[in-house]
C-alpha positions in Angstrom: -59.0 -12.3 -3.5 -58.5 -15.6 -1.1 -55.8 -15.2 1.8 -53.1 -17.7 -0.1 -53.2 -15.4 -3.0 -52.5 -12.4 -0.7 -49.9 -14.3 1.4 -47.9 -15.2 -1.8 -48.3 -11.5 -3.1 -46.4 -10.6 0.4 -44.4 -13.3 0.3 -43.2 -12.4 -3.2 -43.0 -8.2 -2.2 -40.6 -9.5 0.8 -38.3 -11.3 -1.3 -37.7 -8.4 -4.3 -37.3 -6.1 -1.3 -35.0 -8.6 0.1 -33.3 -9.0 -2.7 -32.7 -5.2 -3.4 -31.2 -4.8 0.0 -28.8 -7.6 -1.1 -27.9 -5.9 -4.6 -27.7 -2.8 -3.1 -25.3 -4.1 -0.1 -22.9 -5.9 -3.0 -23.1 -3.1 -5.0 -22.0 -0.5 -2.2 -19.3 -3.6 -1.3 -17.9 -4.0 -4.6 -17.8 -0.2 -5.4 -15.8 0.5 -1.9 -13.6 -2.9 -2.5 -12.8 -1.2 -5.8 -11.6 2.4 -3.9 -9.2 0.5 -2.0 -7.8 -1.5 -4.5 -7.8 2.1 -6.6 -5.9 3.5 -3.6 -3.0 0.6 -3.1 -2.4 1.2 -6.8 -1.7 5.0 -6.1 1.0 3.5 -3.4 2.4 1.0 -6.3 3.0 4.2 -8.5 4.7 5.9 -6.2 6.5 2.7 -4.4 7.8 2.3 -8.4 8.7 5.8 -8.8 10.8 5.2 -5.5 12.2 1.6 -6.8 13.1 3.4 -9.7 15.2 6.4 -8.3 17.3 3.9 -6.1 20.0 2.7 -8.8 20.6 6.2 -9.5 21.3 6.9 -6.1 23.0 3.9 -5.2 25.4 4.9 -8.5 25.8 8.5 -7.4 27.0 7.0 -3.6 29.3 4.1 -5.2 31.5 6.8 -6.6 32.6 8.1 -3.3 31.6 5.2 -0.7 34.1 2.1 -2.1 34.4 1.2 1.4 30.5 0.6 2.1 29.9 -2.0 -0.5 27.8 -3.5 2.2 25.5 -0.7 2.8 25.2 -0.4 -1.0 24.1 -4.1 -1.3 21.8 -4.1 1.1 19.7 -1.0 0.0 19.9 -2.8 -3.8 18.5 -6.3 -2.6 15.9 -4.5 -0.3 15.0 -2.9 -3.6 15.0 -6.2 -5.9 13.0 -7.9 -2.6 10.1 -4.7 -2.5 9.9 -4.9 -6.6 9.5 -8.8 -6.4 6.9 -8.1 -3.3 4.9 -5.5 -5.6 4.8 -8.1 -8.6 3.6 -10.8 -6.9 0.9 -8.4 -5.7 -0.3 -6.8 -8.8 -0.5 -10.8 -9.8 -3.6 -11.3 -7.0 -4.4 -7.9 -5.6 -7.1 -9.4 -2.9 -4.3 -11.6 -1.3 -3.9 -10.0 2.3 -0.9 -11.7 2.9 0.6 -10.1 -0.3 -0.3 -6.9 1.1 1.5 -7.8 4.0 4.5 -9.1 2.1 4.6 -5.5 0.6 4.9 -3.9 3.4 7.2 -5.9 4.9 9.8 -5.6 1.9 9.1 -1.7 2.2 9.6 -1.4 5.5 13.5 -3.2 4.9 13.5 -1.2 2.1 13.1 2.2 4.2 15.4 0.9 6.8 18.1 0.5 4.0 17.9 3.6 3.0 18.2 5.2 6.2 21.4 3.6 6.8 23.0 4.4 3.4 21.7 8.3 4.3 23.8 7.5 8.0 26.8 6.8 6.1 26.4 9.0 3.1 27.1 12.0 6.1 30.1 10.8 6.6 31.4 11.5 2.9 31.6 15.7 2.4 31.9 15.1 -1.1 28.4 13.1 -2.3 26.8 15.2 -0.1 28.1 17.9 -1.8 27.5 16.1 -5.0 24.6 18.0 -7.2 23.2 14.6 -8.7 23.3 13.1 -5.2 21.0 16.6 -3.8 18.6 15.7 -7.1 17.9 12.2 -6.1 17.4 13.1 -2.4 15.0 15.7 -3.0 13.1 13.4 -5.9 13.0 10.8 -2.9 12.1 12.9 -0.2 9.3 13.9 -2.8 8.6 10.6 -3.3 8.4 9.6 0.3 6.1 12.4 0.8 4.0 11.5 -1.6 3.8 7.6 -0.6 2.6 8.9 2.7 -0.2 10.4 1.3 -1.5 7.5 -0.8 -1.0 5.4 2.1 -3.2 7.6 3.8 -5.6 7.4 1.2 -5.5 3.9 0.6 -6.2 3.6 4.3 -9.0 5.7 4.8 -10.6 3.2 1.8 -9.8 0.5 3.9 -11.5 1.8 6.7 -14.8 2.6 5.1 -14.9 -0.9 3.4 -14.1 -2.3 6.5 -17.1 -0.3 8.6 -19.5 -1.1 5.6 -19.0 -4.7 5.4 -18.9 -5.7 9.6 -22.4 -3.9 10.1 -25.8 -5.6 10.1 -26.8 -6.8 7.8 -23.7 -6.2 5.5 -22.0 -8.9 7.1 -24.3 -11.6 6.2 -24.0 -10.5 2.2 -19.8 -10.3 2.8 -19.7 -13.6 4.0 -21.8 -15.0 1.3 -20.1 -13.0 -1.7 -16.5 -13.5 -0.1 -15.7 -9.8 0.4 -12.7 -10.7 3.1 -11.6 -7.9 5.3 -9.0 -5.3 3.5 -5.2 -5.3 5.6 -4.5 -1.2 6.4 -0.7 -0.7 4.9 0.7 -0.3 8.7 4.9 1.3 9.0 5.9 -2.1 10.3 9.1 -0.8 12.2 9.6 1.6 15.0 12.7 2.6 12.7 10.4 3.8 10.0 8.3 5.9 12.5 11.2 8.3 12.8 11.4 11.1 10.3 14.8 10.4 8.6 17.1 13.0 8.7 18.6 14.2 5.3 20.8 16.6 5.7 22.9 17.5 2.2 
């Protein structure tokens, strides 16, 4: 055998090894990408099943709180802006500042809804009111459970984020266009507090 023939053998073993390490790297990339993007659709269930219960509330409240049309308004269009927010995600799911955008409109959202739980203790009687005590213990369920799929979601974040910034992973991400995955952060100190619902 003549020393080009053994060179190109070598040559040609480096580069299926090379390549292998690449399809393996994409591979592990596109399979974490995909428990992430798995994860945010856990928080869209439960960000819907939250959307959802808010018209019934807001109609159980309107009943006893005429004078708070205001508050009542607000937690409605924080609704329409987190369901418009959560469409225009589902419409590109890789978008980072979508992500953002969703968290944003949750966030005003949340903050709504505190306030209309301020004022709704001012008013004995919806508090009182058994359809007003179902729809706060469906939400509080439903908060609960949005915490854990955020949770989720972000762990996945963080373990596509380690795998694609180490060497050599980040050469193959750059190439194939896996961008860095947004955590879904509480964007107000408001929404750090555990709200108080007392009925």
């Amino acid at each position: 055998m003549s020393i080009a023939l053994i060179v190109v053998l070598v040559f040609l073993v480096l580069l299926v090894i090379i390549a292998l390490a690449v399809i393996g790297v994409y591979n592990t990339l596109v399979t974490l990408r995909n428990l992430f993007r798995n994860g945010f659709s856990q928080i869209d269930v439960q960000l819907k099943r939250r959307h959802d219960l808010i018209p019934n509330l807001v109609e159980t409240a309107k009943g006893y709180m005429a004078h708070e049309r205001g508050t009542l308004e607000a937690v409605i269009n924080a609704r329409a802006k987190a369901t418009q927010a959560n469409v225009q995600l589902a419409g590109n799911p890789n978008d980072p500042s979508a992500i953002r955008n969703v968290m944003q409109a949750e966030s005003g959202l949340s903050g709504a809804l505190s306030r209309l739980m301020v004022v709704a203790e001012n008013y004995p009687q919806l508090k009182a009111d058994v359809t007003m005590k179902q729809l706060m213990e469906e939400l509080a369920s439903t908060e609960n459970r949005i915490a854990f799929a955020r949770q989720g979601y972000n762990d996945n974040v963080l373990q596509f984020n380690n795998a694609r910034e180490v060497f050599p992973n980040i050469f193959v991400a750059n190439i194939f266009g896996f961008v860095a995955a947004d955590f879904f952060k509480i964007e107000t100190e408001a929404e750090r507090v555990a709200p108080k619902v007392s009925f």
